[in-house]
Structures are given as structure tokens and as C-alpha cells.
Backbone as a chain_set.jsonl record, in Angstrom:
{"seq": "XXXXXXXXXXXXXXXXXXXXXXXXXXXXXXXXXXXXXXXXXXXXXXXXXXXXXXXXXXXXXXXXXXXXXXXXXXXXXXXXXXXXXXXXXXXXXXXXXXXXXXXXXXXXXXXXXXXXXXXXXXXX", "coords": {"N": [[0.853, -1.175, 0.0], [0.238, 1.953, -0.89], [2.06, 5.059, 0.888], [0.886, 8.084, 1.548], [1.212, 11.606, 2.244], [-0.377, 14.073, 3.407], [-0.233, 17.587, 3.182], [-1.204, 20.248, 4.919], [-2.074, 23.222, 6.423], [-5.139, 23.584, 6.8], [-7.285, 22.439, 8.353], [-9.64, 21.155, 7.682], [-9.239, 20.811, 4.851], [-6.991, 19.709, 4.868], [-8.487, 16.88, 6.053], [-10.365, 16.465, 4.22], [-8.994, 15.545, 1.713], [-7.552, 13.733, 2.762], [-9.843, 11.951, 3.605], [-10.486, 10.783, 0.847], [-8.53, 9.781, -0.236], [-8.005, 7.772, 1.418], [-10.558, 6.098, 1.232], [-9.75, 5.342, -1.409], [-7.878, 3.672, -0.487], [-5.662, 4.142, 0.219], [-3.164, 4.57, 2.109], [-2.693, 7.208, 4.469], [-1.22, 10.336, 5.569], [-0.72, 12.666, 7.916], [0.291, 16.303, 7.891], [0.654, 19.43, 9.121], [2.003, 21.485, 9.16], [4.892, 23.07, 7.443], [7.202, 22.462, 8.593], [6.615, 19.873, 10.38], [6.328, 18.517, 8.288], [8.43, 17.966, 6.902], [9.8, 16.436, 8.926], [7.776, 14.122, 9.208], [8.249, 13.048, 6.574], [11.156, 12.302, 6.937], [10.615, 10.617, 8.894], [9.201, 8.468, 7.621], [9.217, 8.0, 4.977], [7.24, 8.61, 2.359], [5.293, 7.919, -0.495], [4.793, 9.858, -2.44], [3.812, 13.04, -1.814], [1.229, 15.399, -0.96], [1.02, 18.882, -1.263], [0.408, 21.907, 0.297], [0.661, 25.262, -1.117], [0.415, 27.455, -0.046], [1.808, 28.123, 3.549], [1.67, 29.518, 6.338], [4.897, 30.194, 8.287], [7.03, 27.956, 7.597], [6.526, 27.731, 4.051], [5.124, 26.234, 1.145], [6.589, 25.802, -0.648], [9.365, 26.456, 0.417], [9.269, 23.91, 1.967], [9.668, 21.864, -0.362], [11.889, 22.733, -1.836], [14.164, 22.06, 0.28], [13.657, 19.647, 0.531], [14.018, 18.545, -2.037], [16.676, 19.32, -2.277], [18.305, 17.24, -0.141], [19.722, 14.345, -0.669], [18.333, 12.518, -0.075], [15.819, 12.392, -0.367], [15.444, 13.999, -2.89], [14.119, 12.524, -4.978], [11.393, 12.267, -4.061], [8.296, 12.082, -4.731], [5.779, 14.918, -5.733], [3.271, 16.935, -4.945], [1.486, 20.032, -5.981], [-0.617, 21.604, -4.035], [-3.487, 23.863, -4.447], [-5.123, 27.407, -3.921], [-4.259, 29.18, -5.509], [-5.261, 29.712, -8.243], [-4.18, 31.423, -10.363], [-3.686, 32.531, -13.588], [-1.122, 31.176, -15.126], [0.047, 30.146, -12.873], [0.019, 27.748, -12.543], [2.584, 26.408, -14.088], [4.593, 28.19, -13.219], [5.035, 26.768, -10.43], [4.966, 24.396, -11.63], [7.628, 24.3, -12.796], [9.295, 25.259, -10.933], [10.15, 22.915, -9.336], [7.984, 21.288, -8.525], [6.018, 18.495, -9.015], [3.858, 18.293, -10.124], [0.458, 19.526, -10.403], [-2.506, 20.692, -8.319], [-5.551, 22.217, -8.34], [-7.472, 23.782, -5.659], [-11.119, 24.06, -5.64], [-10.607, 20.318, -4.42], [-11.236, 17.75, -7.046], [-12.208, 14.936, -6.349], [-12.123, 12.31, -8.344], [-10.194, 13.813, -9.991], [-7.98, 14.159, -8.866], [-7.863, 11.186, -7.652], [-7.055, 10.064, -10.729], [-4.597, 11.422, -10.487], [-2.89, 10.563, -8.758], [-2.594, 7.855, -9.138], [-1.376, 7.984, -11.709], [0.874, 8.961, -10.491], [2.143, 7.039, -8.831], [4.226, 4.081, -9.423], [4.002, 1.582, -12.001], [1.397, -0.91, -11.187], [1.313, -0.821, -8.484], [-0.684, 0.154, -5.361]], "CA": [[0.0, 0.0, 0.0], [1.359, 3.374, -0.978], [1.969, 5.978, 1.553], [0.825, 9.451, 0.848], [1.369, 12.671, 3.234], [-0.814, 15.323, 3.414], [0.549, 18.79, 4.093], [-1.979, 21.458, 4.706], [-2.596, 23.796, 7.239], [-6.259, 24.148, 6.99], [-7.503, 21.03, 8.865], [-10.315, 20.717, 6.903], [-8.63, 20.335, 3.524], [-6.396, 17.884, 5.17], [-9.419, 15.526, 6.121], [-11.15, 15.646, 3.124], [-7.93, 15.286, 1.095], [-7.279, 12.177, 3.455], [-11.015, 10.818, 3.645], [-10.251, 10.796, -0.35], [-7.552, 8.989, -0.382], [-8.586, 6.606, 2.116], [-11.768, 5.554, 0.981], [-9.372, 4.733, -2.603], [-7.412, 2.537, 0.06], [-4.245, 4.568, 0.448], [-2.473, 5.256, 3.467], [-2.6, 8.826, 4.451], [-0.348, 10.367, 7.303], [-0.648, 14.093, 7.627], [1.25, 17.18, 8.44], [-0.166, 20.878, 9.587], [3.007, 22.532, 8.743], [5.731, 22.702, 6.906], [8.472, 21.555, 9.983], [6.091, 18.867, 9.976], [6.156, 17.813, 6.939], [9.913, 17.572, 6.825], [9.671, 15.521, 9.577], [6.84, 12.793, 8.753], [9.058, 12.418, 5.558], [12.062, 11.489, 7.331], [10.254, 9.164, 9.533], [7.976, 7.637, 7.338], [9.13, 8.587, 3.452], [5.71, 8.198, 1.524], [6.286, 7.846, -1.817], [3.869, 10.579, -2.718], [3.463, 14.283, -0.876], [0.361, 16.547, -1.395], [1.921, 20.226, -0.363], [-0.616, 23.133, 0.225], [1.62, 25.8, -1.173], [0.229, 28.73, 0.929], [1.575, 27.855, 5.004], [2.992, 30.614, 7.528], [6.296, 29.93, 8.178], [7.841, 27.182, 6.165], [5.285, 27.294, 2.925], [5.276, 24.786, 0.779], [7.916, 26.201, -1.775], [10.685, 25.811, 0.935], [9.601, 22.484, 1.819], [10.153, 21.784, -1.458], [13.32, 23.171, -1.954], [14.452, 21.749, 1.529], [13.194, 18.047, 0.226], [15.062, 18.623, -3.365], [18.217, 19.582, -2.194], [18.718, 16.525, -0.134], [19.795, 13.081, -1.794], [17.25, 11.174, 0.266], [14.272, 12.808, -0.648], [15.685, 14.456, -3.976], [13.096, 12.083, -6.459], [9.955, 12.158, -3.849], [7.133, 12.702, -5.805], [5.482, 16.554, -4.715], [2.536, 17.448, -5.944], [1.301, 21.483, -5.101], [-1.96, 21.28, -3.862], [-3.351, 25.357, -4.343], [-6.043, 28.029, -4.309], [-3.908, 29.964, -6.372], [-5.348, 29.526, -9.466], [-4.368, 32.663, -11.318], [-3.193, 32.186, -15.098], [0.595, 31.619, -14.836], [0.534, 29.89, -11.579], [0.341, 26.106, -12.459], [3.583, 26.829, -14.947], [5.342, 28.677, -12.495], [5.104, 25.831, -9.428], [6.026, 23.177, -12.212], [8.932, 24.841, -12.97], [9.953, 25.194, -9.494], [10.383, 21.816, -8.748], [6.715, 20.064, -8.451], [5.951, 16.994, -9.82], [2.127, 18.235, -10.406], [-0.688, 20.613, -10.081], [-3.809, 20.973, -8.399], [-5.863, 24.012, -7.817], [-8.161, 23.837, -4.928], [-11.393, 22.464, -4.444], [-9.846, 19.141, -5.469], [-11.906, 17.093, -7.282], [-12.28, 13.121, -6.011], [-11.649, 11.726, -9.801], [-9.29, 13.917, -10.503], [-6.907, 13.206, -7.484], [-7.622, 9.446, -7.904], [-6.1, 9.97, -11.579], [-3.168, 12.373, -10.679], [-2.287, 9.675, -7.531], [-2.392, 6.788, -9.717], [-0.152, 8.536, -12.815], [2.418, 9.562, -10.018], [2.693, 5.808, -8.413], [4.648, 3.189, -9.951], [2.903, 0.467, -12.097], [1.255, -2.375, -10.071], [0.992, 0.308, -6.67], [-1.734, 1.124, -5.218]], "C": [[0.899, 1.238, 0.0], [1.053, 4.258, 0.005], [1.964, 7.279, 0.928], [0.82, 10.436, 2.373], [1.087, 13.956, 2.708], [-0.414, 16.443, 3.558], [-0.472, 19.671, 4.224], [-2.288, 22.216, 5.918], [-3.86, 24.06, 8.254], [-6.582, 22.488, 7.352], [-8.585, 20.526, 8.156], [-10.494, 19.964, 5.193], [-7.877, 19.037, 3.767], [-7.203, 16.883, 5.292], [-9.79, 15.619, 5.234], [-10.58, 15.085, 1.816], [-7.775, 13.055, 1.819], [-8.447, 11.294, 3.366], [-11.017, 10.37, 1.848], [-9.21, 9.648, -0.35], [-7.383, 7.452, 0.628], [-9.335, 5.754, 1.842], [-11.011, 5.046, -1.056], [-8.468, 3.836, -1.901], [-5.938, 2.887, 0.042], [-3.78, 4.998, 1.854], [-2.13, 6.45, 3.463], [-1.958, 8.739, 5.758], [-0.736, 11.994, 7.013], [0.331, 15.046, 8.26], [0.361, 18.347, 8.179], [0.584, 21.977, 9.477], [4.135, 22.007, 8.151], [7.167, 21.794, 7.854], [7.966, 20.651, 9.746], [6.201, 17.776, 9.302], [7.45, 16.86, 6.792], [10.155, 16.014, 7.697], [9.264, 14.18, 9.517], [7.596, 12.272, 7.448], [10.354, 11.914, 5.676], [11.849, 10.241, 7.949], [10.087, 8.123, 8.882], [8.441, 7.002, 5.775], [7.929, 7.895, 2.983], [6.231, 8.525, 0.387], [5.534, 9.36, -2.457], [3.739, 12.255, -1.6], [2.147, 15.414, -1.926], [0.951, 17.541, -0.735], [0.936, 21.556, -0.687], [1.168, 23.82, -0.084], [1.689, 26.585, -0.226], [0.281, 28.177, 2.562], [2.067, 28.891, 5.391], [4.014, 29.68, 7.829], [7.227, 29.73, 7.398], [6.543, 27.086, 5.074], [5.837, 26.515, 2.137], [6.399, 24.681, -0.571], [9.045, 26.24, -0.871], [10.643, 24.83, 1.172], [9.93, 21.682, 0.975], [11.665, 21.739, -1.853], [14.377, 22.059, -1.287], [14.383, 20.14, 1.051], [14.357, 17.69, -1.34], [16.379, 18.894, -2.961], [18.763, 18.43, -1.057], [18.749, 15.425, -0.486], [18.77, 11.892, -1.498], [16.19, 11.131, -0.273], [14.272, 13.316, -2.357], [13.973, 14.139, -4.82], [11.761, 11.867, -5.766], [9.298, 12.855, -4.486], [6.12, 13.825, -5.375], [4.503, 16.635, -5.717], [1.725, 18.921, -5.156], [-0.529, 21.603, -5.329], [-2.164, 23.059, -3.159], [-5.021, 26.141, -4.823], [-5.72, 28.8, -5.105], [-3.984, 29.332, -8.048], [-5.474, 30.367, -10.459], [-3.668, 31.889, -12.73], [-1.506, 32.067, -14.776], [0.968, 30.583, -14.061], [1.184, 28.109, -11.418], [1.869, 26.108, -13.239], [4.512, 26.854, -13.678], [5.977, 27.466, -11.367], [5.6, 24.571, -10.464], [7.458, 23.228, -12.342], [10.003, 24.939, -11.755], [10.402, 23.968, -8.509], [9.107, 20.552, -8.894], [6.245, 19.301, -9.753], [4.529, 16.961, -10.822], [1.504, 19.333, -9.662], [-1.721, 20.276, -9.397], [-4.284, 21.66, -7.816], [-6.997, 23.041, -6.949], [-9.316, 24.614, -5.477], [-10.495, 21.526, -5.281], [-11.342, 18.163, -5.651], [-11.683, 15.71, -7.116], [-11.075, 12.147, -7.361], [-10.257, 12.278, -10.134], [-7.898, 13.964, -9.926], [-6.877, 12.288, -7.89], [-6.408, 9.9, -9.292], [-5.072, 10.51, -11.406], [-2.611, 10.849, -9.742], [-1.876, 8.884, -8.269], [-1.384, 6.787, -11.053], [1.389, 9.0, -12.072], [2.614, 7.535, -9.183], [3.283, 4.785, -9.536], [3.641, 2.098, -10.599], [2.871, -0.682, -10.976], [1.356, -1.732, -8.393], [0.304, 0.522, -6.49], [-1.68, 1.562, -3.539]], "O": [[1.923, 1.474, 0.643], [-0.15, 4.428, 0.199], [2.734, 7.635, 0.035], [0.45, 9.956, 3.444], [1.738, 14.705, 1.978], [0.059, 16.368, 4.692], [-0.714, 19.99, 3.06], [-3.028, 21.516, 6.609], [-3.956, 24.409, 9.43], [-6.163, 21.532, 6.699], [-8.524, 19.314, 7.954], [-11.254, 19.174, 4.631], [-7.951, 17.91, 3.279], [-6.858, 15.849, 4.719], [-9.733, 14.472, 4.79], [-11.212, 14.412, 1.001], [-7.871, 11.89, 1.433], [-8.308, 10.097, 3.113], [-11.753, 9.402, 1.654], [-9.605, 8.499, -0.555], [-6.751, 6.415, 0.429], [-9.04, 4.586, 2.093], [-11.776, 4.491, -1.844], [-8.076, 2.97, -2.684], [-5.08, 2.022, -0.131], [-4.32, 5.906, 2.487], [-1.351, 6.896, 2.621], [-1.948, 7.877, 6.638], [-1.013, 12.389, 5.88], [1.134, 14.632, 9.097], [-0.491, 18.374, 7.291], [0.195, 23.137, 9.609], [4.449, 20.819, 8.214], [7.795, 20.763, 7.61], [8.502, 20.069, 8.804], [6.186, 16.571, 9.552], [7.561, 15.643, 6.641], [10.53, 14.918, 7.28], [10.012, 13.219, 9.69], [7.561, 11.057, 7.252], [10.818, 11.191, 4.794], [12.452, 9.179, 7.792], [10.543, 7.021, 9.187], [8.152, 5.865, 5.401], [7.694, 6.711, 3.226], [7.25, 9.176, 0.157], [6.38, 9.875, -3.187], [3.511, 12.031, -0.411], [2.198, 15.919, -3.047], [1.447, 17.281, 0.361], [0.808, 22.065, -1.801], [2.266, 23.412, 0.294], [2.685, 26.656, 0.494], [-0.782, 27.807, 3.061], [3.035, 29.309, 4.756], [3.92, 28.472, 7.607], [7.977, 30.463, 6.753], [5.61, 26.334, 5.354], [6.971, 26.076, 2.33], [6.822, 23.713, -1.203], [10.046, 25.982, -1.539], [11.655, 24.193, 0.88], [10.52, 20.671, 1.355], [12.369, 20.762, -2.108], [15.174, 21.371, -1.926], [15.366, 19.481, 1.389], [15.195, 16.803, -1.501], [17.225, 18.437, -3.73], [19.97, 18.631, -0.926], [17.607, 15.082, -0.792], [18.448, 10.886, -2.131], [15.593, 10.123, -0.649], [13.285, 13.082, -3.055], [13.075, 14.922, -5.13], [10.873, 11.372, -6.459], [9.512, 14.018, -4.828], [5.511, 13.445, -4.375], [4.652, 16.489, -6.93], [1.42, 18.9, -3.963], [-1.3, 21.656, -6.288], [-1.617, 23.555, -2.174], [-5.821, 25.722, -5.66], [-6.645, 29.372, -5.682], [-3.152, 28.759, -8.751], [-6.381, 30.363, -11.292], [-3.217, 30.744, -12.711], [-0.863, 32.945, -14.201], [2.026, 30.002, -14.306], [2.056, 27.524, -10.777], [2.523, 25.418, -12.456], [5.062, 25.868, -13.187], [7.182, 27.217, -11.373], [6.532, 23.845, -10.121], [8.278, 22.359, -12.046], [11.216, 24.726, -11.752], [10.838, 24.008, -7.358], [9.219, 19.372, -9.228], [6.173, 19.51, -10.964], [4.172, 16.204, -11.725], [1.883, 19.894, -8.633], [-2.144, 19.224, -9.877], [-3.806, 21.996, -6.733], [-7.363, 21.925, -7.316], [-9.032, 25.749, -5.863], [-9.886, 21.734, -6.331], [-12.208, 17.92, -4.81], [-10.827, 15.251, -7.872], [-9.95, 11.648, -7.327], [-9.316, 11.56, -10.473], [-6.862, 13.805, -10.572], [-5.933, 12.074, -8.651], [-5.207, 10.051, -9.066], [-4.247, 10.164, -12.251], [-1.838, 10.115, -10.357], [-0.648, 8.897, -8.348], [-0.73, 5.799, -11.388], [2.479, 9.262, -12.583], [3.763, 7.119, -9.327], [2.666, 4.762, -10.6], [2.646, 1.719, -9.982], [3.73, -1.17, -10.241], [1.46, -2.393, -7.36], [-0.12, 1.358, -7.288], [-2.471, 2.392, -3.092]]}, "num_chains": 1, "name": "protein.A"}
């Protein structure tokens, strides 16, 4: 079973992100901040990270960074989970490192398909 790790601030996005991904039979772990995050991915590594971009403190473009620049984490798979859905924005965050887009709300289906295009064949 693939591990996935939530990142989001807003506790509500995190559960329904997680009751999503649950109810497709994935192991969810979460994180509420970016320190967090860092953290649950040393413990745990999930092969998979959803990353609200927008957190106070560490936001989700240094965890990023912070995850890419060391050799452990380098090729975890990041995907920027965002309300910023101005013209430009999905571009910009690809470019910056992430593996994948998605603008906030998230749609069920279209999670399932992003999850399942970022896991390895034969993973679920």
C-alpha cells in the first residue's frame, strides 16, 4: 500500500484530502506545517506528498526546496496542492520543482487519476 502525506494547514482540507484517499485505500499520514512535513518524511518517506503551497512559516515552496536539495528525498514525488489559481501559476510551481498541479477544491476523480499517474505500475 502506498503511503501518501498530506501537508496542509487548513484542517479541513487535510481531512477531506485524506477521507479521499482513504476511501481509494491509500495510506494517508498528515502534516499541519511545513516543519512537519519535513519531519513525517524522514520518519515515514511516503512515496507521494500533497503540499498546500500557501503555510505561515515554512510554505510549501521551501519544503520543497528543503526536500530537493537533499539526496534522500531528492526524487519524492510533490505534488502542489493550491487556491492559487491565477493564469501563470500552475507553470510557475512546475517549474519550481513540483511533480504536479492541483488548484483547490480538489476534485475526487481527478486526485484518484493524478495519484495513480504519479505511483509506480502495479501500486496502489
Amino acid at each position: 500500500m502506498s503511503k501518501i502525506l498530506v501537508v496542509d494547514d487548513e484542517p479541513s482540507n487535510s481531512k477531506l484530502l485524506a477521507t479521499m484517499l482513504s476511501y481509494a485505500g491509500y495510506k494517508v499520514m498528515h502534516a499541519q506545517n511545513g516543519q512537519a512535513a519535513l519531519e513525517v518524511v524522514q520518519r515515514e518517506l511516503p512515496y507521494l506528498v500533497l503540499l498546500d503551497v500557501q503555510m505561515p512559516r515554512l510554505d510549501g515552496l521551501d519544503v520543497l526546496k528543503r526536500l530537493r536539495s537533499d539526496p534522500g528525498t531528492m526524487n519524492l514525488k510533490m505534488v502542489a496542492t493550491t487556491g492559487l489559481a491565477m493564469e501563470g501559476e500552475k507553470l510557475n510551481l512546475l517549474r519550481s520543482g513540483f511533480d504536479a498541479y492541483l488548484a483547490k477544491p480538489i476534485r475526487y476523480k481527478e486526485l484518484l487519476a493524478l495519484v495513480a499517474e504519479m505511483l509506480p505500475v502495479g501500486v496502489a
